[in-house]
C-alpha positions as YAML, in Angstrom:
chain: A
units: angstrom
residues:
- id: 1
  name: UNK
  ca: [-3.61, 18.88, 16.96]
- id: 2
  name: UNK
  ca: [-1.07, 18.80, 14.46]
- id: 3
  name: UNK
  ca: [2.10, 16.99, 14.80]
- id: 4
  name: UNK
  ca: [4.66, 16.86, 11.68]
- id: 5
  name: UNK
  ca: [7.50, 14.13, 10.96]
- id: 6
  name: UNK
  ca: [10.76, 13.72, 8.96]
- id: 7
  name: UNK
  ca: [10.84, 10.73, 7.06]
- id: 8
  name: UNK
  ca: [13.51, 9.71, 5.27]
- id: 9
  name: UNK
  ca: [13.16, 7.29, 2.79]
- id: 10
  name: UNK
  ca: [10.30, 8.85, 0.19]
- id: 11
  name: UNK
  ca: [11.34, 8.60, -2.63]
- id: 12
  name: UNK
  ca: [8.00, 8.54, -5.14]
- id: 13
  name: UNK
  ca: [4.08, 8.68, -5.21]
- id: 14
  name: UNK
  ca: [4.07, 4.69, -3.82]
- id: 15
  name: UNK
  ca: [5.68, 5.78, -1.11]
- id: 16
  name: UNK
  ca: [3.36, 8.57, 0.01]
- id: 17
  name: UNK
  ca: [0.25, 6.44, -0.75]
- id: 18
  name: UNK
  ca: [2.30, 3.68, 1.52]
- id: 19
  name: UNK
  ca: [2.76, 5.83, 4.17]
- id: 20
  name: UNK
  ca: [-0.53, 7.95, 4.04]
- id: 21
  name: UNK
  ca: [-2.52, 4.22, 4.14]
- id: 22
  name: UNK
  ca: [-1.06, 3.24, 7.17]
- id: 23
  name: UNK
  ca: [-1.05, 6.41, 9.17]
- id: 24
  name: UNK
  ca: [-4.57, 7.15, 8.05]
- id: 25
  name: UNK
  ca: [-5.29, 3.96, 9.84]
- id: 26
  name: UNK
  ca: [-4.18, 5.43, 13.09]
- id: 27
  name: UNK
  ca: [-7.11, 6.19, 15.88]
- id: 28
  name: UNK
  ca: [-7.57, 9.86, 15.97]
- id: 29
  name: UNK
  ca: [-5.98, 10.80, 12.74]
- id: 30
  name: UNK
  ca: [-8.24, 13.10, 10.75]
- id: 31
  name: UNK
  ca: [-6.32, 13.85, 7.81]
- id: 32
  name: UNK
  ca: [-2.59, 12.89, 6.62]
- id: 33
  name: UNK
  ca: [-0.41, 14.84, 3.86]
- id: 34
  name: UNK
  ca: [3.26, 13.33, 2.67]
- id: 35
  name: UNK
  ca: [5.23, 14.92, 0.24]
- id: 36
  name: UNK
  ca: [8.18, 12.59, -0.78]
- id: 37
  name: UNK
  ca: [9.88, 16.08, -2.20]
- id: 38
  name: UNK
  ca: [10.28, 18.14, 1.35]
- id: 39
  name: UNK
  ca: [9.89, 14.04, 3.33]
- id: 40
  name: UNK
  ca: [7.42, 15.75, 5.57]
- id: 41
  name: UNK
  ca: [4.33, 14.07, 6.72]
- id: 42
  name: UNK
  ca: [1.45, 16.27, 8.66]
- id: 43
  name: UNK
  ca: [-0.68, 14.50, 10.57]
- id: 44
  name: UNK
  ca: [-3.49, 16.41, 12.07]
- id: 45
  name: UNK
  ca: [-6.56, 14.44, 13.75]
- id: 46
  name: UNK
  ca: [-7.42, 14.76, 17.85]
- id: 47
  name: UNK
  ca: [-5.60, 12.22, 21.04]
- id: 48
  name: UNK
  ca: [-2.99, 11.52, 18.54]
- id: 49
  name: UNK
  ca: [-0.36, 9.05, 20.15]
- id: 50
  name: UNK
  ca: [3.11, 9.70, 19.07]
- id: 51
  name: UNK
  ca: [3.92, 5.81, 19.46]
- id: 52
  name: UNK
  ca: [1.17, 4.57, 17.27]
- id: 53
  name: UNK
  ca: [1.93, 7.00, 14.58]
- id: 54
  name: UNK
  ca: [5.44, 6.64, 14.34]
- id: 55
  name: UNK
  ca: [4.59, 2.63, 14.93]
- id: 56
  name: UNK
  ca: [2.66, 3.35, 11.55]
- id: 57
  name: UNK
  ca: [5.49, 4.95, 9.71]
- id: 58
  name: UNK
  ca: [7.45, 2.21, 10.05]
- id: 59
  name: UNK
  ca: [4.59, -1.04, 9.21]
- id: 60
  name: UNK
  ca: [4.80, 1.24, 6.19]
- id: 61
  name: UNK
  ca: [8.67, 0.53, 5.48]
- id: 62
  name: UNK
  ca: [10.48, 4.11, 6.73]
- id: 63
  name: UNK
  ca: [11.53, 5.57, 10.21]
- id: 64
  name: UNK
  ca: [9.99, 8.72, 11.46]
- id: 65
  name: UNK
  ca: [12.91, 11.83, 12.56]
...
């Protein structure tokens, strides 16, 4: 399962480390890739709750489009 998110906000490396920390803390997540350039962030991993992710994106300081 792969599910992919806008997040405004990125601006820099911090805030991909930031926001890969806390979403790589989610249950289920296998693997997460920001890029602050495109503000994308992949996350691919199995039973992948859209709540808790997005839930995640924000304890990290940014809201998920």
């Amino acid at each position: 399962m792969e599910i992919t998110y806008t997040v405004a906000g990125m601006t820099c490396a911090h805030c991909k480390a930031a926001v890969e920390s806390e979403v790589g803390q989610v249950a289920g997540v296998e693997s997460v890739d920001a890029d602050f350039e495109t503000k994308l962030v992949v996350v691919r991993g199995e039973g992948l709750a859209d709540d808790a992710l997005r839930a995640a994106i924000d304890e990290a300081g940014y809201e998920a489009a």
